[in-house]
MMTF fields as JSON, N, C-alpha, C and O atoms, coordinates in Angstrom:
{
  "mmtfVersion": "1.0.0",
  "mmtfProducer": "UNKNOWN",
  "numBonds": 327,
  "numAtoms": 328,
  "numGroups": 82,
  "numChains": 1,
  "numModels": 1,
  "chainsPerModel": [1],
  "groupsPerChain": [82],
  "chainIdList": ["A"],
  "bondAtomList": [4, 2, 8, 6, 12, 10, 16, 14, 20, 18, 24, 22, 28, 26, 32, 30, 36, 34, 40, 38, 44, 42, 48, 46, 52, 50, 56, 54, 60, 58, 64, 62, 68, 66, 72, 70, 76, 74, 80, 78, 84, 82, 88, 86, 92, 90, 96, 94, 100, 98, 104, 102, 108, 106, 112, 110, 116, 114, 120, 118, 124, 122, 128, 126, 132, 130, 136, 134, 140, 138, 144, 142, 148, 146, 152, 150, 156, 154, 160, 158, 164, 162, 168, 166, 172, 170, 176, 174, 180, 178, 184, 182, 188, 186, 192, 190, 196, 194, 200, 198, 204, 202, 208, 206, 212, 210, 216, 214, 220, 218, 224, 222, 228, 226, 232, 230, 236, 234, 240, 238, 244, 242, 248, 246, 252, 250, 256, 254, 260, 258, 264, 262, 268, 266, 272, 270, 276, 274, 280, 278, 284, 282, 288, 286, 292, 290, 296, 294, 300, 298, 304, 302, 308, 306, 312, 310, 316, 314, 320, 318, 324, 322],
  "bondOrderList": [1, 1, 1, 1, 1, 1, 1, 1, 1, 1, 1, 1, 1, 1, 1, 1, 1, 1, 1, 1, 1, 1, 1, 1, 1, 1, 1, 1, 1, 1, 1, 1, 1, 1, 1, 1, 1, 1, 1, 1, 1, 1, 1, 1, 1, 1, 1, 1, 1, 1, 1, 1, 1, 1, 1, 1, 1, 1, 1, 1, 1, 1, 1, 1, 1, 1, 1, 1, 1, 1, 1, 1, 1, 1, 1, 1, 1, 1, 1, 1, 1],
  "groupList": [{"groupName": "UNK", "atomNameList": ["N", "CA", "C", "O"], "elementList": ["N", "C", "C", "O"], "formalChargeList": [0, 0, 0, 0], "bondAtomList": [1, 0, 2, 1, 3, 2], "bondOrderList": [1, 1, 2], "singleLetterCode": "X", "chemCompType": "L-PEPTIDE LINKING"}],
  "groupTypeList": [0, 0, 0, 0, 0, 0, 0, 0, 0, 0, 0, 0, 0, 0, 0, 0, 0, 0, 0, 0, 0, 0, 0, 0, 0, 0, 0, 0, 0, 0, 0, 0, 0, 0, 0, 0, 0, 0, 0, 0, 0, 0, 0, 0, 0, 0, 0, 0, 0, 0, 0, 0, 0, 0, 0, 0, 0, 0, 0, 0, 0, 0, 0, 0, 0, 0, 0, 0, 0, 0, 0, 0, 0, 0, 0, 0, 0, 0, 0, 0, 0, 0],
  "groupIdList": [1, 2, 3, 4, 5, 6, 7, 8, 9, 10, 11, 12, 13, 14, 15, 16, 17, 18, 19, 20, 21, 22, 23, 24, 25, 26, 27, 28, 29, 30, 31, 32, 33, 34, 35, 36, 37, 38, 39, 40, 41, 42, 43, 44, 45, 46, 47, 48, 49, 50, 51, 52, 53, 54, 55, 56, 57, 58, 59, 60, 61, 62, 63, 64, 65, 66, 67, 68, 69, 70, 71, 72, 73, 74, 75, 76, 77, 78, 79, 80, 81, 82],
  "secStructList": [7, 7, 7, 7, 7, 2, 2, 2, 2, 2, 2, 2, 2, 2, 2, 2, 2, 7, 7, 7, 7, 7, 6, 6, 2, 2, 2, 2, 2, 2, 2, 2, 2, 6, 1, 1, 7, 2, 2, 2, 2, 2, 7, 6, 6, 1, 1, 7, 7, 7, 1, 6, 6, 6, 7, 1, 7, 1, 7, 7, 7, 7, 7, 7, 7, 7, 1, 6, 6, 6, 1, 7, 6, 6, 7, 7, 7, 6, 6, 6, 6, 7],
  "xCoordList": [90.849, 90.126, 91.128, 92.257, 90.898, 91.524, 91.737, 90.822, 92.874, 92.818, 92.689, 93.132, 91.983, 91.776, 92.316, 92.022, 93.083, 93.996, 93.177, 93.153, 92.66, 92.272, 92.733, 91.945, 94.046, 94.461, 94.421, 94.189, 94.65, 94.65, 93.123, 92.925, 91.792, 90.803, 90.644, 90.234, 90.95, 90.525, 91.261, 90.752, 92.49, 92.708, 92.703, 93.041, 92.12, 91.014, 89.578, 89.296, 88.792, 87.987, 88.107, 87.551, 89.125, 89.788, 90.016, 89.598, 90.702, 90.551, 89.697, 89.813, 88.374, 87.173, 86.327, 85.482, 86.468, 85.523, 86.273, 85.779, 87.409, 87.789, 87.473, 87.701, 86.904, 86.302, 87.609, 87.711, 88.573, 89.315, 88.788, 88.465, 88.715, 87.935, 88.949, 89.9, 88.495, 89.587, 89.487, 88.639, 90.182, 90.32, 89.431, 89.413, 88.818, 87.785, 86.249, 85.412, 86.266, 85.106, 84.884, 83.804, 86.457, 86.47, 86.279, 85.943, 86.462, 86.197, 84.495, 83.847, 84.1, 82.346, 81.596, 80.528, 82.134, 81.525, 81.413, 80.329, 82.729, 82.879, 81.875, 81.482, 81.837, 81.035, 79.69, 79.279, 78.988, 77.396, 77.491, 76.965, 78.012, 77.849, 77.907, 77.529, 78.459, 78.383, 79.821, 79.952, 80.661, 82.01, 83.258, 84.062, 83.307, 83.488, 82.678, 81.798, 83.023, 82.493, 82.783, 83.735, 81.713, 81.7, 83.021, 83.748, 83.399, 84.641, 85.568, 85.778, 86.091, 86.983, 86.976, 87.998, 85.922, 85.323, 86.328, 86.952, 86.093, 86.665, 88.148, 88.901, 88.728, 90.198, 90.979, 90.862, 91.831, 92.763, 93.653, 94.329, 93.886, 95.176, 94.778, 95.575, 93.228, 93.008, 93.07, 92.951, 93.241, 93.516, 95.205, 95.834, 95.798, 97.504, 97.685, 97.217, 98.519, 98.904, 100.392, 100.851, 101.079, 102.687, 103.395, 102.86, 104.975, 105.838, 106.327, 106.985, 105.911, 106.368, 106.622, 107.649, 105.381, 105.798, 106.889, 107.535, 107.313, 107.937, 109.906, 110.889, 109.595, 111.264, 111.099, 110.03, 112.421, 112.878, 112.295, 111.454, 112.562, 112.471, 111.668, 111.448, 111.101, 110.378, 110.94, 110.347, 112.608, 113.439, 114.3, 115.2, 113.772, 114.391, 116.063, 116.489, 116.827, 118.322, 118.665, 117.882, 120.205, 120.858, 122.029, 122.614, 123.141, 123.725, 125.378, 125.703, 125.942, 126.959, 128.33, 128.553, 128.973, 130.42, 131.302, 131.046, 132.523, 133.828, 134.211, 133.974, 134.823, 135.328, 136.241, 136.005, 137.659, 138.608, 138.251, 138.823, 137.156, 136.832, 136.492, 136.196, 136.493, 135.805, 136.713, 137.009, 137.009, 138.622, 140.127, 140.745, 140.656, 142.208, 142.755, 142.68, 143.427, 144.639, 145.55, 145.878, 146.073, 147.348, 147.295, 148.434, 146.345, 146.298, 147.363, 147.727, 147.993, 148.956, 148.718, 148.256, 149.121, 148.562, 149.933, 150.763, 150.395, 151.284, 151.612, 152.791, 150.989, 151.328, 152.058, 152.922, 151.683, 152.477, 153.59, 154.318, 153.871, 155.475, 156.457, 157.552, 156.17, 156.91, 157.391, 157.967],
  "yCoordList": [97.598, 96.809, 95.906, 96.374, 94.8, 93.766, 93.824, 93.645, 94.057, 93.827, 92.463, 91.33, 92.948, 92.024, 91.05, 91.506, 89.759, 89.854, 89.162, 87.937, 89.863, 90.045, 88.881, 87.993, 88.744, 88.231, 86.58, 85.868, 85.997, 84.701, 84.279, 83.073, 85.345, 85.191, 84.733, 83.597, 85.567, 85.3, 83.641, 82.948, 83.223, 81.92, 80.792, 79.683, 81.345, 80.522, 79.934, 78.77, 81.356, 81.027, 80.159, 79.062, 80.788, 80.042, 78.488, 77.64, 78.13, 76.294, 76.304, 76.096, 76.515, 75.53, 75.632, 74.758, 76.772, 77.17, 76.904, 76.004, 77.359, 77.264, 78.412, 78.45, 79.572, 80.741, 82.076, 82.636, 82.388, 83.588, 85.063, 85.705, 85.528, 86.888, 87.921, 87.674, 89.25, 90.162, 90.655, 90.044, 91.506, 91.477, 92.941, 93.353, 93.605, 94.675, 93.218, 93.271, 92.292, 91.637, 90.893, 90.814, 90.098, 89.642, 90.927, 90.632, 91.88, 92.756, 93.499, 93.854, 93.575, 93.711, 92.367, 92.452, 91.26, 90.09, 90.455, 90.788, 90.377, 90.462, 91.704, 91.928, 92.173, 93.57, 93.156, 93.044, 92.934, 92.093, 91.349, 91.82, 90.36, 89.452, 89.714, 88.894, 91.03, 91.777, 91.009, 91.186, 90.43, 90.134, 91.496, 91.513, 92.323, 93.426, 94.855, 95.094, 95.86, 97.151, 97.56, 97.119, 98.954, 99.758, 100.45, 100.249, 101.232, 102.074, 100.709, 100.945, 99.551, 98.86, 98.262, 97.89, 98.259, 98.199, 99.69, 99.559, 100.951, 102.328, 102.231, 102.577, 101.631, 101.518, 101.421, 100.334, 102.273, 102.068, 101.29, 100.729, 101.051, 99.937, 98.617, 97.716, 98.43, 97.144, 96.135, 94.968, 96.47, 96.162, 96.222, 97.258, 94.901, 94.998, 95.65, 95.296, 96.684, 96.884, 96.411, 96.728, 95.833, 95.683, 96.532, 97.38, 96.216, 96.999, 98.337, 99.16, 98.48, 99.347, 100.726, 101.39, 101.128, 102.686, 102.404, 103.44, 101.546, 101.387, 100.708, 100.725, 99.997, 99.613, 100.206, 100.709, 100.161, 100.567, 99.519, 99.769, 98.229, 96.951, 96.255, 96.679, 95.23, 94.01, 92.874, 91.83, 93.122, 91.898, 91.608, 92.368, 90.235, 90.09, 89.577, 88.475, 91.009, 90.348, 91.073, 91.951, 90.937, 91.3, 91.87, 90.855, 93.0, 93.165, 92.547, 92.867, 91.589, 90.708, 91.672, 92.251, 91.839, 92.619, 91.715, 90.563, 91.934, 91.29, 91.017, 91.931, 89.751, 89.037, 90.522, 91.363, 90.627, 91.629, 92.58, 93.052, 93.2, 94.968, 94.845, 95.838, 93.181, 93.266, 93.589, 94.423, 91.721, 91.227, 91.313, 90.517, 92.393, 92.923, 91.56, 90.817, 91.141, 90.293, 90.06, 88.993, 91.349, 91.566, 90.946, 90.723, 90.604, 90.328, 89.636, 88.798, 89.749, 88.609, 88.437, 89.265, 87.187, 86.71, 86.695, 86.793, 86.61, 86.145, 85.019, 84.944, 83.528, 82.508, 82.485, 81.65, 83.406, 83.685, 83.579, 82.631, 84.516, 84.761, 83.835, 84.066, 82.636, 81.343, 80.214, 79.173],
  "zCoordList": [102.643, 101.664, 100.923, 100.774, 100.486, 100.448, 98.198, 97.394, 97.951, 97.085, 95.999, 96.187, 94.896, 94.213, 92.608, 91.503, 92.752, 91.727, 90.327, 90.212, 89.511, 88.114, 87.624, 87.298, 87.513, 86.756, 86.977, 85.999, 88.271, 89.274, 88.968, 88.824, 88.83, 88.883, 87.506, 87.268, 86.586, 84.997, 84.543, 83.662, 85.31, 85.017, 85.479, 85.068, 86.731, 87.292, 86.228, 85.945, 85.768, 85.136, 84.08, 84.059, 82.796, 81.775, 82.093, 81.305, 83.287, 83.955, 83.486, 82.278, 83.959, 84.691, 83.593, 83.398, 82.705, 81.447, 80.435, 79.755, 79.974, 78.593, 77.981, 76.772, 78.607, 78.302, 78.647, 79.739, 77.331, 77.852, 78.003, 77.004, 79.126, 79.125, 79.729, 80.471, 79.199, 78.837, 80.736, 81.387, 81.335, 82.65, 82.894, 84.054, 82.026, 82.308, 82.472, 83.373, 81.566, 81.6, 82.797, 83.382, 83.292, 84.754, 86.02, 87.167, 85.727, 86.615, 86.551, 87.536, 85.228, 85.368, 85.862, 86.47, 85.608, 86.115, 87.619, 88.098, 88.476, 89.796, 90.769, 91.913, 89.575, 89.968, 89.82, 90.975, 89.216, 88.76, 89.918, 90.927, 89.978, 91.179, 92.807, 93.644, 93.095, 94.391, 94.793, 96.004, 94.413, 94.824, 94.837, 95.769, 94.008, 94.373, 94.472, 93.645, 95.579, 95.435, 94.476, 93.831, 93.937, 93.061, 93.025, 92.053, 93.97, 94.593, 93.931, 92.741, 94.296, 93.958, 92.326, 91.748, 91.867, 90.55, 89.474, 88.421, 90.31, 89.554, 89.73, 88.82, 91.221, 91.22, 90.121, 89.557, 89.558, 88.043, 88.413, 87.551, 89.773, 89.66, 89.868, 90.131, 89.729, 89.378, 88.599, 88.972, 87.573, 86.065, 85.991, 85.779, 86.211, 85.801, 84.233, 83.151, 84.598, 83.055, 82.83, 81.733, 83.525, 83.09, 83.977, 84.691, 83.899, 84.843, 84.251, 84.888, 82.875, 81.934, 82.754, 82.614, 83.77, 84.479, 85.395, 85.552, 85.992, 86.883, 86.595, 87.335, 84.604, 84.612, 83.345, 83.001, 82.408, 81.247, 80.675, 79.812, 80.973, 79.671, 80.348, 81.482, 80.005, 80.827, 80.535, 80.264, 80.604, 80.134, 81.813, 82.171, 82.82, 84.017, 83.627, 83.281, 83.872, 83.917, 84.746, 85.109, 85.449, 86.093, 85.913, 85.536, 85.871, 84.857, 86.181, 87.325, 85.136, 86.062, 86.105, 85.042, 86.844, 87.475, 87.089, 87.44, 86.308, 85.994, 87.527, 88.317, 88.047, 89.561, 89.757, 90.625, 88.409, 88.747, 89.189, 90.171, 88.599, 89.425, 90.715, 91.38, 91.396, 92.415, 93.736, 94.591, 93.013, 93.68, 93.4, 92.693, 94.052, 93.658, 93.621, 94.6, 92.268, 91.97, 92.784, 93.305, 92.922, 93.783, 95.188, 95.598, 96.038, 97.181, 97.509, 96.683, 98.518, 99.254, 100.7, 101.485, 100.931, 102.683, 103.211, 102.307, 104.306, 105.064, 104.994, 105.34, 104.58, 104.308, 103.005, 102.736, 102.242, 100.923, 101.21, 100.914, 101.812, 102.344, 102.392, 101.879, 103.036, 103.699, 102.48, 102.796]
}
């Protein structure tokens, strides 16, 4: 069964209406209208709640490595040598 994205849908609507509706109301709409099943209607992971179960923060960073811890200083080549 093909999931369904709430959220793409509700701002979709918001375009064309100007009407913001909460994503339980876009999901009883869809349901009234026979666009989704009942069974997909009860799904809890239909409704995005955030990444909150899944990260610590909902802040996208990366945490950056000093070059040195990477790349030994010391290196020397054989062309060094000459």
């Amino acid at each position: 069964m093909a999931k369904v994205n709430l959220v793409l849908i509700r701002a979709a609507i918001r375009e064309h209406t100007g009407q913001d509706l909460s994503l339980e109301r876009v999901r009883d709409l869809l349901l009234e209208e026979g666009l989704i099943t009942p069974s997909q209607a009860k799904d809890p992971d239909l409704i995005f709640r955030g990444y909150g179960e899944y990260f610590e923060t909902d802040e996208a960073s990366a945490r950056v490595e000093p070059l040195d811890e990477i790349i030994p200083k010391e290196t020397q080549y054989e062309s060094d040598q000459r």
